[in-house]
C-alpha positions in Angstrom: -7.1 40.9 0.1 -6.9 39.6 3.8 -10.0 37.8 3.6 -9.2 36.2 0.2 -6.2 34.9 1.9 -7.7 33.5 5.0 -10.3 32.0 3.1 -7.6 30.5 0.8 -5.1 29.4 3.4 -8.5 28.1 4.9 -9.5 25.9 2.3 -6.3 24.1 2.0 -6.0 23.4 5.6 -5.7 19.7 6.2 -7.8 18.3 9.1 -6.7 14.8 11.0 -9.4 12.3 12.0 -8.0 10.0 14.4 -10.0 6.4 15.2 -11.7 6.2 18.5 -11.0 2.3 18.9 -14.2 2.2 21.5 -16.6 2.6 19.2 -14.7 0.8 16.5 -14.5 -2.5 15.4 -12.2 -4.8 12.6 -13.4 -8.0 11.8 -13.2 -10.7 9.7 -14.8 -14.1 8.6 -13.2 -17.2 6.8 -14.9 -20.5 5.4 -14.7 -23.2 8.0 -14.8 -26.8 6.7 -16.5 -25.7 3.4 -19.9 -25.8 5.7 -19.8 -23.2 7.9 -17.6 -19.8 8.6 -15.8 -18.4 12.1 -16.0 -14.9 12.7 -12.7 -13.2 14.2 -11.6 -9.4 15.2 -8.1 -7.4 16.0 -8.9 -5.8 19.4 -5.7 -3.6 19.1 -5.5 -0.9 16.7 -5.3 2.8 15.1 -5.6 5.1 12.2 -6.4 8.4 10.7 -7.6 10.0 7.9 -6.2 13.1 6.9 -7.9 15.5 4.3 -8.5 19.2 3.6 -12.1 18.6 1.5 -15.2 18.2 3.5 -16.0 15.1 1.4 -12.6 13.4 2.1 -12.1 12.8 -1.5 -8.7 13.6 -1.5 -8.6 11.9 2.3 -5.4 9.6 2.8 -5.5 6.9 5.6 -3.4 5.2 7.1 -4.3 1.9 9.8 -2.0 -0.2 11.7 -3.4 -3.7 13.7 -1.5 -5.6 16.3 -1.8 -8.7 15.2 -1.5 -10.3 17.9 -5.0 -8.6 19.6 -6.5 -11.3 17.0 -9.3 -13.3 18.9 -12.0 -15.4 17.7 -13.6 -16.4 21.1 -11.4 -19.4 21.5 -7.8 -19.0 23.2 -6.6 -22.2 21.3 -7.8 -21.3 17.5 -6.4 -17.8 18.6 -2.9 -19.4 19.6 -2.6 -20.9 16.9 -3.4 -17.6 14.5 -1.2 -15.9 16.3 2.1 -18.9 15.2 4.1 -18.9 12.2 1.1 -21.2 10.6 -0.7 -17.9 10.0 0.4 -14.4 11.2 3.6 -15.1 12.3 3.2 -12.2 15.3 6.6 -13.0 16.3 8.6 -12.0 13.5 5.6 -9.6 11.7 3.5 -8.2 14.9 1.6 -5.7 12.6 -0.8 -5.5 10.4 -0.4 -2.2 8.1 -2.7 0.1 5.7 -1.8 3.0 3.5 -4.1 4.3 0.7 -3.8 5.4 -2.8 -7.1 6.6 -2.8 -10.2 7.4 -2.0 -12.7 8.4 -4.4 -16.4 9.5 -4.1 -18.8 6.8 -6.0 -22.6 8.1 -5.3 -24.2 9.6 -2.4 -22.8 8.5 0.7 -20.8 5.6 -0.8 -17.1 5.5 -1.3 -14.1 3.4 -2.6 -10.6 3.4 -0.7 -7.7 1.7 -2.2 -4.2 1.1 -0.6 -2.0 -1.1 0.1 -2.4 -4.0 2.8 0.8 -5.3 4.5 0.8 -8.9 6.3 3.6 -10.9 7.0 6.2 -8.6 5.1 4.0 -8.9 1.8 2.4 -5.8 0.4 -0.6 -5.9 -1.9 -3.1 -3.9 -3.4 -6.7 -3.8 -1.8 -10.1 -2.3 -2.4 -12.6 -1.3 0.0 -16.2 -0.4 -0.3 -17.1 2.2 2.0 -20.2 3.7 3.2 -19.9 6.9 5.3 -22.6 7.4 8.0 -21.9 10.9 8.1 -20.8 13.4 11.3 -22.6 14.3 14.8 -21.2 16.0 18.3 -20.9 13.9 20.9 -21.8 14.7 24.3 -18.5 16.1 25.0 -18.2 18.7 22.1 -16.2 16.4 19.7 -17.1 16.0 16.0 -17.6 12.6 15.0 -17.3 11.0 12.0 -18.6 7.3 10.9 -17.3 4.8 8.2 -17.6 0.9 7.1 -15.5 -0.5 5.1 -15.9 -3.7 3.5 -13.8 -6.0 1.2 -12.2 -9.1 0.9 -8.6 -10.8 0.1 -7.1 -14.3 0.0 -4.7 -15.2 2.7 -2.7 -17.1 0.4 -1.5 -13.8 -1.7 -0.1 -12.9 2.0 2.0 -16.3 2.9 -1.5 -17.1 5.8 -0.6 -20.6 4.0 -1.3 -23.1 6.6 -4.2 -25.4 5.6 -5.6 -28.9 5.9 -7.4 -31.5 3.8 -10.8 -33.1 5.2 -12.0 -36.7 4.9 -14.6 -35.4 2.3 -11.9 -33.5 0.3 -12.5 -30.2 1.4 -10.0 -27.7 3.0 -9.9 -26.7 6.5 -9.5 -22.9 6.4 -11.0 -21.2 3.7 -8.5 -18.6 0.8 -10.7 -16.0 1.0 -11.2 -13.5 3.9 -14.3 -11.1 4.1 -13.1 -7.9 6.0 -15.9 -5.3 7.7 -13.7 -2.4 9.3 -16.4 -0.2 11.9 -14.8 2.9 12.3 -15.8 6.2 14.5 -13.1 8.8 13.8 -12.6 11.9 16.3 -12.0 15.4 14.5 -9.1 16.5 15.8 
């Protein structure tokens, strides 16, 4: 009866992931002048997954970005992300994730839903995610890789600011391509 119970009490155990930002990346890209795109990343950020099934389909995960870590290899472009025009940091310095869920498609490939807050506006997002699977590090720490990709339009979020061209065109494109790198540490 003992061992049923340990094996039972084991099952349901819940085990924490927690991101190792150094080996981590969230970045974005957005339509520049209808022509080309600029590439952009948070440098500041955290998260975990929590879940008691090996294949984290019943994992929940929660992110949170300091939005003003934004940078996009130019201090003025970056300056002006960082002003009411777009993220606001001021009055909204972070950047929040909470799933609903994350379900097991095929194979190693995944879909996380949640909901994305920016700028005091919560909507609903989709992710596609491909888990890379686990390996020890040279320390003795399970690791555990993820990328998750997806897209949203600014404009849903009140990241309004926008310009017309001389040719008709807008300055910034709507939508925002996402690719979240993540290495999670067992914990």
């Amino acid at each position: 009866m003992a061992l049923v119970l340990a094996a039972a009490l084991r099952a349901g155990a819940q085990t924490t992931w927690v991101v190792e930002p150094v080996h981590s990346k969230v970045n974005f890209t957005v339509e520049h002048l209808v022509i080309s795109e600029v590439d952009g990343s948070f440098k500041t950020f955290e998260g975990k997954l929590v879940s008691s099934k090996e294949d984290f389909t019943d994992g929940k995960v929660s992110f949170s970005i300091d939005v003003a870590s934004v940078d996009t290899d130019n201090e003025k472009r970056n300056g002006h992300l960082k002003s009411e025009d777009f993220f606001y940091v001021e009055k909204y310095p972070k950047m929040t994730f909470e799933s609903t869920s994350f379900k097991k498609k095929k194979g190693n490939e995944y879909e996380l839903k949640g909901n994305l807050t920016m700028r005091g506006v919560t909507k609903p997002v989709t992710f596609s995610v491909k888990y890379g699977g686990q390996a020890e590090d040279g320390y003795g720490n399970i690791k555990a890789g993820f990328i998750a990709k997806g897209s949203l339009n600014r404009m849903d979020y009140g990241v309004a600011w926008n310009a017309k061209t001389k040719q008709g065109g807008w300055t910034v494109g709507e939508e925002v391509d996402i690719t979240v790198k993540l290495e999670l540490v067992k914990q």
